[in-house]
N, C-alpha and C positions, 0 to 999 in steps of 0.2 A: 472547458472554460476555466481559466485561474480565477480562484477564489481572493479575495485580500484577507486580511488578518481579524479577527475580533479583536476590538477595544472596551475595556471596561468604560463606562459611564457614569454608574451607582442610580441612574433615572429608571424608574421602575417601570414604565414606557415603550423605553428601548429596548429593542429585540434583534437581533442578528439570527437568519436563519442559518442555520447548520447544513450542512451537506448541498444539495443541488436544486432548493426549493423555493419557488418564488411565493411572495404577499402578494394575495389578489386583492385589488383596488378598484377602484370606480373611475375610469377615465373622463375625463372633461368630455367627451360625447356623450355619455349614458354606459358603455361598454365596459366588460372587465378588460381590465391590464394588469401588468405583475410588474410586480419589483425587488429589490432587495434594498431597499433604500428602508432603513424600519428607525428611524427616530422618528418615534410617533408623539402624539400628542392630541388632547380635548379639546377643538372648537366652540367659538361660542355657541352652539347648538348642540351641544352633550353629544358631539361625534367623535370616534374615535379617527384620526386623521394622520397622513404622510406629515412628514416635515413643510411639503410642496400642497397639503391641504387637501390631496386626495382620499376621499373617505373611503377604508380598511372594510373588504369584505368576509364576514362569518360564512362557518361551513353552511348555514344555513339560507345562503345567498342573498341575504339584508346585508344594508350598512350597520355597523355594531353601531350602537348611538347608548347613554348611559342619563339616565336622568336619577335627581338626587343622590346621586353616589359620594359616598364620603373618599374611597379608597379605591382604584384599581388597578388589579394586578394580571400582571400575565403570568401564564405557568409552562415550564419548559415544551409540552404539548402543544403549546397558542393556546390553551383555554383561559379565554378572557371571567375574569370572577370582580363582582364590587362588593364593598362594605357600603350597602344602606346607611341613607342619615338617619340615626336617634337610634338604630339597632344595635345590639351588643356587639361587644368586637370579634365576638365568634363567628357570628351568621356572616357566612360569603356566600352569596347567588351567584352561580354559574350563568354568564351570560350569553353567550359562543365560544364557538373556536374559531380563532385567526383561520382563513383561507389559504393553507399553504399546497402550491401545484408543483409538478415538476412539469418543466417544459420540456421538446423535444427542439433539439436546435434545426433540424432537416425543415419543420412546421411552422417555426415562429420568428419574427423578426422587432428588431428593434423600431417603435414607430418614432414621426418627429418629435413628440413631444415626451424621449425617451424611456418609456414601456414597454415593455415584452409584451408581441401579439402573436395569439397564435393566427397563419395564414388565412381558417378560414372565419375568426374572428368568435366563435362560440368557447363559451365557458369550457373552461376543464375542472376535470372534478378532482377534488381536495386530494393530497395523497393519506395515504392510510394510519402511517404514523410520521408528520412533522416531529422534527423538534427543531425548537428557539430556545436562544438563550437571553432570558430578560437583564437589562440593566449589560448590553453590549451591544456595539453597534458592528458592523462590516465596514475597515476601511476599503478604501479604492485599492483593485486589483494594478493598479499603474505603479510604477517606481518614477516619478521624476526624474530622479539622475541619470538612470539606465537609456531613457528614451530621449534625453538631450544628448546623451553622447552619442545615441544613435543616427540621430537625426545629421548632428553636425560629421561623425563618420560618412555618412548617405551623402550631404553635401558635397564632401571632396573628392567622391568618387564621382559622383556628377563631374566635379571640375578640373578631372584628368579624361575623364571620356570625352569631354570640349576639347579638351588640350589636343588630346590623341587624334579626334576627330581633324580637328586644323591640322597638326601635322601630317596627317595621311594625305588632306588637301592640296600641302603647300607641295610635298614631294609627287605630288599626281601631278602636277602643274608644272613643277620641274622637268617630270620627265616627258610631257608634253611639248613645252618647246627642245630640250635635248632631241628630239623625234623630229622637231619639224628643222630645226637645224642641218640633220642629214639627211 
């Protein structure tokens, strides 16, 4: 699978995973899903959540969720850490680690509401060393330009194979009456 590019962001948040590992999530059915989509963000209910509001699941198979937290940070591992309100600026509580999986593309498919499932739809377990890079996101593995020129290349070849088609036609037809002539 091609990767897109990291972009910096500076949001402490965002995470792009490195190498070939997906964020497991909580799909709108109750199910995990994965993703690589990681600009993340706190819902009103101290969740930590997708961009698209899918709450982020820890190695420990909960929703990471953070109450009175002044600060949180992720670390290139996904371990999620906050800064308590009213505690000194030292104390960081480790809260989880982000859920990162590797999938197997033979096992999993993209579902509608665009997540990675694996076939027979059970969890897979975390891989062993993630890493993320916080404060970057993953753009899209697409080039716009590349797949418009392709697109309209595919086009024209479409619109010589019509052509070609008709003129095999027209001369099948010629030589049909030529035939019935003699």
């Amino acid at each position: 699978m091609h990767r897109g590019t990291l972009q910096q962001t500076g949001r402490d948040l965002d995470i792009a995973v490195v190498g070939g590992g997906w964020i497991a999530v909580q799909a709108p059915d109750g199910t995990e899903g994965y993703t690589r989509a990681g600009e993340l963000q706190i819902n009103a209910a101290n969740q930590l959540v997708t961009g698209s509001g899918l709450p982020v699941i820890g190695n420990g198979g909960i929703r990471l969720s953070f109450h009175h937290a002044e600060k949180v940070q992720i670390a290139n591992d996904g371990a999620v850490t906050i800064r308590p309100l009213g505690d000194g600026a030292a104390e960081l509580a480790l809260v989880d680690v982000i859920k990162v999986v590797e999938l197997d593309p033979a096992t999993s498919f993209k579902s509608t509401e665009g997540l990675m499932r694996t076939n027979d739809q059970q969890p897979l377990p975390p891989m062993l060393n993630p890493q993320v890079r916080s404060g970057y996101v993953e753009t899209s593995n697409v080039n716009a330009v590349e797949e418009l020129t392709a697109i309209i290349g595919l086009s024209r070849q479409y619109e010589i194979q019509v052509k070609m088609m008709k003129t095999a036609e027209e001369n099948s037809s010629s030589a049909a009456r030529v035939l019935q002539l003699s």
